[in-house]
C-alpha positions in Angstrom: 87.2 -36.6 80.0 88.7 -35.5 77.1 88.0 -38.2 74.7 89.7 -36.1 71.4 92.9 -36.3 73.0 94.5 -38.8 70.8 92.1 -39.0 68.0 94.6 -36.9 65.6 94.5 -33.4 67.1 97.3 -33.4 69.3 100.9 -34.0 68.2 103.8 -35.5 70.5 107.2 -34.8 69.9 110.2 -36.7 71.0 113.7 -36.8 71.1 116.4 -39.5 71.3 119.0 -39.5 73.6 123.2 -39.9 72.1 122.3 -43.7 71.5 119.0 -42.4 69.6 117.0 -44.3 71.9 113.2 -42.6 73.2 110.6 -43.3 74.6 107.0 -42.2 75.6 103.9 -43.0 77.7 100.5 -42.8 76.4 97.6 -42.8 78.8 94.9 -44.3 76.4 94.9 -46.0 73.8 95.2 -44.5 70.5 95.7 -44.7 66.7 99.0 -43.2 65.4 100.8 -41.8 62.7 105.1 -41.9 63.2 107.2 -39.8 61.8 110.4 -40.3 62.5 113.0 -37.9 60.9 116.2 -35.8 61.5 118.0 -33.4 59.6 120.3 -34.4 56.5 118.2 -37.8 56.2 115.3 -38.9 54.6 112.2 -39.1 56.7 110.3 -42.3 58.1 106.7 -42.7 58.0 105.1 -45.8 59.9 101.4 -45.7 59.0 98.3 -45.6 61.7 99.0 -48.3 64.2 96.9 -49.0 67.1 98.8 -48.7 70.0 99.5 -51.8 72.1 101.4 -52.1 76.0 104.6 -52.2 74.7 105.4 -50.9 70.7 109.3 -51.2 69.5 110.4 -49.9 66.7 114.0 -50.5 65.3 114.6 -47.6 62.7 117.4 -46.8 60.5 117.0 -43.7 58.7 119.5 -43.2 55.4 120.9 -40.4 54.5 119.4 -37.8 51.8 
């Protein structure tokens, strides 16, 4: 078992549909760093969480 996988080596990109809704499904638990950001706005940082069962985030990212 691979216990480095989430430890901050790997990095997990994802995208948000038209509504800007995402999602993604960790297999472990993990300590994490998001980054939330798109082009022509300024970026969001949400500093090391712990992951839980079910995390929500309601962002609104202003433009630059």
């Amino acid at each position: 078992m691979n216990y480095d996988e989430y430890l901050g080596h790997d990095q997990i990109v994802v995208y948000t549909d038209s509504k800007g809704f995402f999602s993604c499904e960790l297999k472990k638990s993990a300590f994490l760093w998001l980054i939330f950001s798109k082009a022509g706005y300024e970026k969001y940082i949400e500093p090391g969480k712990n992951t839980n069962k079910n995390m929500q985030y309601r962002i609104v990212l202003k433009r630059k």
